[in-house]
N, C-alpha and C positions, 0 to 999 in steps of 0.2 A: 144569487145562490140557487134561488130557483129554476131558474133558464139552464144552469150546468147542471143540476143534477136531470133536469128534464132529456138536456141533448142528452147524457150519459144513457139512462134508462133507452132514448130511442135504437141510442148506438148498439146496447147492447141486445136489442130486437132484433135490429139488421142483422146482426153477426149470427145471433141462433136461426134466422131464417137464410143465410145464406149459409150456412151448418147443414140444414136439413134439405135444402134445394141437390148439395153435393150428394148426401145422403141417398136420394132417390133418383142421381143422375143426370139433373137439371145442372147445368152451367151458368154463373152468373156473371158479369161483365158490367163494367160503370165505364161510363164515356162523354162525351163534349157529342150532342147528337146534332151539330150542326156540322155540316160536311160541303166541301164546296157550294157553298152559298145556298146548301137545303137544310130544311129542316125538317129531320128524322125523327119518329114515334119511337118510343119506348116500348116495350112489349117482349113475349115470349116467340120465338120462334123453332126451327128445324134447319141447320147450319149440316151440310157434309154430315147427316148420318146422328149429329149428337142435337142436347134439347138445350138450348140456349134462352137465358133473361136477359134481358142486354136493358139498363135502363140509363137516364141520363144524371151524372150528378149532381145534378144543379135541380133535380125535382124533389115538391115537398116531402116529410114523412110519411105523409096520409097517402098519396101519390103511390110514392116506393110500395107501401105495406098493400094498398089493392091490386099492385101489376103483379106482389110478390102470391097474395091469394090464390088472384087470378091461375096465375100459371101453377101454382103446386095443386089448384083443386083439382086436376089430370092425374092426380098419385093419390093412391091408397094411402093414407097417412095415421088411419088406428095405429100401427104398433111402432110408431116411431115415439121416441122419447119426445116429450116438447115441455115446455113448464106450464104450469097451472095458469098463467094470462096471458100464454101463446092459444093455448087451445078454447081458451074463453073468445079471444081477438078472432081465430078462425072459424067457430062455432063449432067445435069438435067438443064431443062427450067427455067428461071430466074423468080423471080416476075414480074409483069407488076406494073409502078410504080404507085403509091395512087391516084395521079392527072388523071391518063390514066383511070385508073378503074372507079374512080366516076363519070366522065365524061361519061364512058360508059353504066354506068346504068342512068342516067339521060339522053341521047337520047333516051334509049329505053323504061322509061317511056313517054317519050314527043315527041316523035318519031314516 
């Protein structure tokens, strides 16, 4: 029961980080990276003009999750939505909570 709820949680990482790759323009692409008898890296690229991920399906999650890093650290990603253990995973600044903020715009009208 543990192993599905585990793949489930991965699954639905992938899906938020392939959310926010469209988000910023980044293309992402899953494929078989063996090709006529080579063997193709996985990685971010420049395809005709647009920003391409292209990775292999058959790599781990850990794998996936630093190519997916890797390539969005190219984007400004403060004001994108992300959830509170996407941007812990990326090392991005947490929100500040509701209470904190409105508190802090109300000293600095009254203030």
């Amino acid at each position: 029961m543990a192993a599905s709820k585990k793949a489930k949680k991965q699954e639905e990482t992938l899906k938020e980080l392939e959310h926010l790759s469209r988000k910023v323009g980044l293309r992402v692409a899953y494929g078989d990276m063996r090709f006529a008898g080579l063997r193709l890296r996985s990685g971010h690229c420049l395809f005709k003009g647009e920003r391409w991920l292209v990775l292999d399906r058959k790599q781990s999650f850990e794998d996936k999750l630093d190519l997916f890093f890797e390539a969005l650290g190219q984007f400004d990603l403060h004001d994108q939505e992300l959830s509170p253990e996407l941007k812990r995973m990326m090392g991005l600044p947490a929100d500040p909570p509701e209470d904190l903020e409105s508190s802090a715009g109300r000293e600095g009208v009254n203030g």
